[in-house]
C-alpha positions in Angstrom: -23.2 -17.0 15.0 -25.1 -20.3 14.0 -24.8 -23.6 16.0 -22.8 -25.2 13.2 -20.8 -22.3 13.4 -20.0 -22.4 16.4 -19.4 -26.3 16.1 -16.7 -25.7 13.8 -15.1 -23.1 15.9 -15.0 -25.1 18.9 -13.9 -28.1 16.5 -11.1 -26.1 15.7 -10.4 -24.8 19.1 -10.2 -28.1 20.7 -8.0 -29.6 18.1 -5.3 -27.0 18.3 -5.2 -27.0 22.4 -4.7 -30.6 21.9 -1.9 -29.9 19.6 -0.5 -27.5 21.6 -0.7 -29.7 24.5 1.0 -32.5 23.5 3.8 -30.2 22.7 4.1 -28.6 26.3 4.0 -31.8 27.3 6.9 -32.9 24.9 9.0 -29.8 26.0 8.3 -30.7 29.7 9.0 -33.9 29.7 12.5 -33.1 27.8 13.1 -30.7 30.9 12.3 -33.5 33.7 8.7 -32.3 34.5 7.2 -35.8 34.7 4.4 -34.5 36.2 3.4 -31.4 34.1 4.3 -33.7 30.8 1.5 -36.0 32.4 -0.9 -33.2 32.8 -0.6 -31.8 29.4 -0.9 -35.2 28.0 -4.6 -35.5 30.1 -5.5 -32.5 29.5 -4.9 -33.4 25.4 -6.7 -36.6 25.8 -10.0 -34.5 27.0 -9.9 -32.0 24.4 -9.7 -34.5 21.7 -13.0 -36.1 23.2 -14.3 -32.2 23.1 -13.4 -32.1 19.0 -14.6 -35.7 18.5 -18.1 -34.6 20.0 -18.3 -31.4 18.2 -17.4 -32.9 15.1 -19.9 -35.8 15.4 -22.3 -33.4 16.4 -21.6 -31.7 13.5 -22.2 -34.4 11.2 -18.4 -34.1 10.9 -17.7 -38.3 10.2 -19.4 -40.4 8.1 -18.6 -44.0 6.8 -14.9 -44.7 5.9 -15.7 -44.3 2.1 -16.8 -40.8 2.6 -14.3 -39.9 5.0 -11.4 -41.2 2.6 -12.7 -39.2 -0.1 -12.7 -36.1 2.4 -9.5 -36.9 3.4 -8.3 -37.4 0.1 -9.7 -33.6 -0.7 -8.6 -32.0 2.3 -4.5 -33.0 1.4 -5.5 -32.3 -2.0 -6.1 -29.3 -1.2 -3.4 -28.0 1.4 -0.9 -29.5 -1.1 -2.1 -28.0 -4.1 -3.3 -24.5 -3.1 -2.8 -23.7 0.6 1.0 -24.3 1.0 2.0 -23.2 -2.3 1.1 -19.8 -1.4 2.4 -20.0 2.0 5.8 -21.1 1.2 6.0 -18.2 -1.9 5.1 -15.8 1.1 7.9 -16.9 3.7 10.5 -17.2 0.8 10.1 -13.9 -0.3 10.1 -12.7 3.5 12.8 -14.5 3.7 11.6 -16.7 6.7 13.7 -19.6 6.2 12.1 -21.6 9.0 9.0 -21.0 8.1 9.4 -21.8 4.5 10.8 -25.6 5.7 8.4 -25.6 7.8 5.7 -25.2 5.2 8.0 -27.2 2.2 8.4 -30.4 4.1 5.0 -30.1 5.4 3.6 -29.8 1.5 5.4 -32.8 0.4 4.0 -34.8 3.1 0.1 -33.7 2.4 0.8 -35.1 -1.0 2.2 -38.4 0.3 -1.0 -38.6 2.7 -3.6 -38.0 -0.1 -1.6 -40.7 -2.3 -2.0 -43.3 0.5 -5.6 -42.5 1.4 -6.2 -42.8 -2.4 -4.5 -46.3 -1.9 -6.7 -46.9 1.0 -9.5 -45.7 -1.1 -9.1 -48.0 -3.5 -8.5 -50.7 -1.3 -11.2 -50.6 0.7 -10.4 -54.2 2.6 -10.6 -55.4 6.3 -7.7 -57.5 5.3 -4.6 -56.7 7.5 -2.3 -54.0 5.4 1.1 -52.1 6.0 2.3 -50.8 9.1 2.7 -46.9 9.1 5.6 -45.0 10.2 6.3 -41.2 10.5 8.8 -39.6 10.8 9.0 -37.1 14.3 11.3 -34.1 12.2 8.8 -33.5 8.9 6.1 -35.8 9.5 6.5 -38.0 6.6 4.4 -41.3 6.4 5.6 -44.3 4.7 3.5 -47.5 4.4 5.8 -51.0 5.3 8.9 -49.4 6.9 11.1 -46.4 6.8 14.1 -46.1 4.3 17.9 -45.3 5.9 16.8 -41.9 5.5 13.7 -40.0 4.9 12.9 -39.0 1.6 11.4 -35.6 2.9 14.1 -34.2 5.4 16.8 -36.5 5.2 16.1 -37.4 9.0 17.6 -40.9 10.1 15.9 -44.4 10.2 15.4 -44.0 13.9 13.6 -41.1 13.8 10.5 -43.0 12.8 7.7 -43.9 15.2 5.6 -46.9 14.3 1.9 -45.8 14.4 -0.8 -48.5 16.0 
């Protein structure tokens, strides 16, 4: 395998452990292990500076016009193609919770690409929205949640502001 091969893979790699990590430590801390919680949240924080190497290394980030328009191409994509075909597969296996899984997860991509095409277009310093997602689907809104989310239905308080 080629170095930039192998960038990608350990890319990948570090930024599903990191993932998987912060949801031990969500499910430990829900079971009063303070301590493991803390551990898996560490342990996170160091494989996202792993991924951020290997991606910089990589030549993975460029200037935040560029990396809009990746972004922008990267929803785009799992929106349009990706999840389409995933959720046809896990309706006709009749995988309810996967298909969910992958609807609520589809409509959100298409919200993200629509507010990195704002973003885009923007293309300020000036101060903007605050963000908020919502912790059952994921959905991001720009300003403030709604009484409910318009992907799952989920309650206002189910929203984290993001910094």
């Amino acid at each position: 395998m080629a170095t930039m091969d192998n960038l990608a893979a350990a890319f990948a790699g570090e930024s599903q452990a990191n993932r998987r990590y912060l949801a031990f430590a969500k499910k430990a801390e829900a079971e009063g292990f303070l301590q493991a919680a803390k551990l898996f949240r560490a342990a996170a924080a160091a494989e996202t500076v792993h991924a951020h190497n290997h991606l910089g290394v990589a030549g993975g980030i460029s200037d935040t016009e560029a990396n809009l328009k990746a972004a922008i191409k990267g929803e785009t994509f799992e929106y349009r193609e990706m999840y389409p075909g995933f959720i046809a597969e896990a309706g006709a296996a009749d995988e309810k919770r996967a298909k969910w899984s992958f609807e609520v997860a589809n409509k959100v991509e298409e919200i993200h690409a629509g507010l990195f095409e704002a973003a885009l277009s923007a293309m300020s310093n000036a101060p903007g929205p605050d963000y908020y997602v919502c912790e059952v689907c994921g959905n991001t809104v720009a300003g403030g949640p709604e009484d409910k989310c318009s992907v799952c239905g989920a309650p206002k308080e189910k929203f984290m502001r993001v910094e």
